[in-house]
C-alpha positions in Angstrom: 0.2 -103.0 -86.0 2.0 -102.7 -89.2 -1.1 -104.5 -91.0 -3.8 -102.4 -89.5 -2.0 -99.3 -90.7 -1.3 -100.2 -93.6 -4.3 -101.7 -94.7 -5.9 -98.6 -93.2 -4.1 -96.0 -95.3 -4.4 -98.2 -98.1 -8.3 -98.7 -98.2 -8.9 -94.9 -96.9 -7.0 -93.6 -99.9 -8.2 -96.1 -102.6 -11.3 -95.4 -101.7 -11.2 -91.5 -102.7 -13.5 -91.1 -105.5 -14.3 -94.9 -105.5 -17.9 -95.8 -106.4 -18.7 -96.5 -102.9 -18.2 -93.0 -102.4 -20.3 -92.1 -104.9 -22.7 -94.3 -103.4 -22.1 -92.1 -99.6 -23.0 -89.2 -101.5 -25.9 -90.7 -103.2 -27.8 -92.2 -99.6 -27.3 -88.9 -97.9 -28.7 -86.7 -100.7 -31.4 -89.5 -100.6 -32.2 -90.6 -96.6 -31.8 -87.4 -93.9 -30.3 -89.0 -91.4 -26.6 -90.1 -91.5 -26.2 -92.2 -88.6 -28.1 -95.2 -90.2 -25.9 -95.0 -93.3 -22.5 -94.8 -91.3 -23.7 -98.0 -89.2 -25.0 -100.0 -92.8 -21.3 -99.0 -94.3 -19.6 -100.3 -91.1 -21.5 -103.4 -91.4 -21.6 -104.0 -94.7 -17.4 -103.2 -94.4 -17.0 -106.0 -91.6 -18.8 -108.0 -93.5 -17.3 -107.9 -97.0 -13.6 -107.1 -96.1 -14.1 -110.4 -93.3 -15.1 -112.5 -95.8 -11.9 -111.6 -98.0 -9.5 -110.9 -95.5 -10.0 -114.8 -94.8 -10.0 -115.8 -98.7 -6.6 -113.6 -98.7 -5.3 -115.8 -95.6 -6.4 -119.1 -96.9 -5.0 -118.7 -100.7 -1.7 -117.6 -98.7 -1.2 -120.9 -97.0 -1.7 -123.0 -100.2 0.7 -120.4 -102.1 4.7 -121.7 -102.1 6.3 -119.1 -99.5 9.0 -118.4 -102.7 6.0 -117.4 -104.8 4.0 -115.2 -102.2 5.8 -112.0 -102.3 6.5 -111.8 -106.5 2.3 -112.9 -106.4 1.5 -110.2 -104.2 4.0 -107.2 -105.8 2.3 -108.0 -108.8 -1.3 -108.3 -107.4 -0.5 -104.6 -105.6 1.0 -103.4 -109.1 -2.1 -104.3 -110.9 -4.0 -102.5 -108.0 -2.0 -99.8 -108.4 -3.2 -99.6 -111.9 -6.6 -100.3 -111.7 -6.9 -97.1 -109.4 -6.2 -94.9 -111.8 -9.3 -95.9 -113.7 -12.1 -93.4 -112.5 -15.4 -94.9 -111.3 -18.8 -94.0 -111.6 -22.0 -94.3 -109.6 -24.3 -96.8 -111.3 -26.6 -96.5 -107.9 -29.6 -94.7 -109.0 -33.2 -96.0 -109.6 -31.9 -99.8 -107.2 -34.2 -101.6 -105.9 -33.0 -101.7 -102.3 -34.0 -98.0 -101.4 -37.4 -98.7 -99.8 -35.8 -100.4 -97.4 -35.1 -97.7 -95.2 -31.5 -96.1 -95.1 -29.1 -98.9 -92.6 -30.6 -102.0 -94.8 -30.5 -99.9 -97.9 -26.6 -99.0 -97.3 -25.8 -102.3 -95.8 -27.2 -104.3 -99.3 -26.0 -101.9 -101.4 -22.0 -101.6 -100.1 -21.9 -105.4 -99.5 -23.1 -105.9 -103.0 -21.0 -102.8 -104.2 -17.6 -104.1 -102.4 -17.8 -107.3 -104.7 -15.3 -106.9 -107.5 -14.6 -103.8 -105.9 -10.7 -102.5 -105.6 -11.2 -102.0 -101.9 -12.5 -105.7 -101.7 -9.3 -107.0 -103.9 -6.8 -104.9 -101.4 -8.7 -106.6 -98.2 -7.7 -110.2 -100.5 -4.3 -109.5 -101.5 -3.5 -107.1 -97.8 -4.7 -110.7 -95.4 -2.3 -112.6 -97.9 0.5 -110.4 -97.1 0.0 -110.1 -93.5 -0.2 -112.8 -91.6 -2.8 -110.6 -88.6 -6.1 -111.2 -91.0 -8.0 -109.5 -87.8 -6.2 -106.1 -88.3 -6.5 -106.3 -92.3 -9.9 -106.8 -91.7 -9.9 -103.9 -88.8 -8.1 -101.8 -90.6 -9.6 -101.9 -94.2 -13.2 -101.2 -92.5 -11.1 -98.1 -90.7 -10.2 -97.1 -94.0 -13.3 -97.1 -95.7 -15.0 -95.6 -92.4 -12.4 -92.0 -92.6 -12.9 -92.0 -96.4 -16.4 -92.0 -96.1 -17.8 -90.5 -93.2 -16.7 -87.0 -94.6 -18.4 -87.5 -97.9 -21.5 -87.9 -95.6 -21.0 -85.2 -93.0 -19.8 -82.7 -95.3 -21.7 -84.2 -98.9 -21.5 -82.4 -101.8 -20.0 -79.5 -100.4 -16.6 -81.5 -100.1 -17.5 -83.4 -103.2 -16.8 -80.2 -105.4 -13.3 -79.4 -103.6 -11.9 -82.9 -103.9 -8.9 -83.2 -106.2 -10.2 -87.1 -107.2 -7.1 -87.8 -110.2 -4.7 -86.5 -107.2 -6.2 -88.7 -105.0 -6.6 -91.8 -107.3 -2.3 -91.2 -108.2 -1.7 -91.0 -104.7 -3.4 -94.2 -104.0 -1.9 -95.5 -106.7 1.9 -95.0 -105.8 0.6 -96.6 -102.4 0.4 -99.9 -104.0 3.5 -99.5 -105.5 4.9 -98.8 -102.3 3.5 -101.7 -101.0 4.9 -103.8 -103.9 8.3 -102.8 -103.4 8.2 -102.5 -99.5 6.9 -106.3 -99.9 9.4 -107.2 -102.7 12.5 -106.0 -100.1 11.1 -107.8 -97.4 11.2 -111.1 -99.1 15.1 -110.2 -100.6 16.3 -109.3 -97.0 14.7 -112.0 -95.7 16.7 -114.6 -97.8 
């Protein structure tokens, strides 16, 4: 349970502000109906955060068990960093809008996810934990509660959204999860 929760919080909180939520704000303003762009995010979630929760599990097992919690501390450190970096939306004028809004979000946040800090958490979350299922469970959870609101409530919550808060808060998350990993390994020993 401790990897769904964490991974969870983690993803929902990252992904304040993140691109992809620019991207929620974007297909709702563009497509009226909401329900076909919550089921293309869950989707498109499953399917990215799948594919890395396994690429997370399978570098772990070829990683020395000494090495795996300094490389991960330092993989959530440098996470921790890159979420103070603001994102922008670079979704307008895409090709994939005629499809129609669940293909539409699907493409778009599968191909948005790649690279994407979200996707490198799902990577580096499965390597930590050894329950890939509820990284992967959890991380589309996440990205599910931080943007559904964007698309219920648009630009209206948009405007009240303290996004630098957010992105320090996310931020000393990963730290968090550095440290909390760091101790384990130490008390482990």
């Amino acid at each position: 349970m401790d990897a769904f929760l964490a991974s969870t919080l983690a993803v929902a909180v990252a992904e304040i502000g993140d691109k992809t939520q620019l991207l929620s704000l974007f297909l709702v303003a563009r497509y009226a109906s909401r329900l076909p762009i919550i089921l293309g995010i869950f989707v498109a979630t499953i399917l990215n955060h799948a594919l890395s929760a396994l690429l997370g599990a399978w570098i772990a097992q070829w990683i020395p068990a000494a090495w795996l919690p300094w490389i991960l501390s330092v993989s959530f450190v440098a996470i921790a960093l890159w979420l103070l970096i603001p994102d922008k939306d670079d979704s307008e004028g895409s090709a994939f809008l005629g499809m129609g809004a669940f293909m539409a979000t699907t493409v778009m946040f599968f191909l948005a996810e790649i690279g994407d800090k979200t996707q490198v958490a799902t990577v580096v979350l499965a390597a930590r934990y050894n329950e890939t299922f509820w990284v992967i469970l959890g991380t589309t959870v996440g990205m599910l509660l931080a943007n559904i609101p964007v698309i219920m409530a648009g630009k209206w919550l948009m405007d009240r959204l303290p996004l630098a808060t957010a992105r320090i808060g996310a931020s000393i998350l990963f730290v968090v999860l550095a440290v909390v990993t760091l101790w384990a390994a130490v008390m482990s020993v």
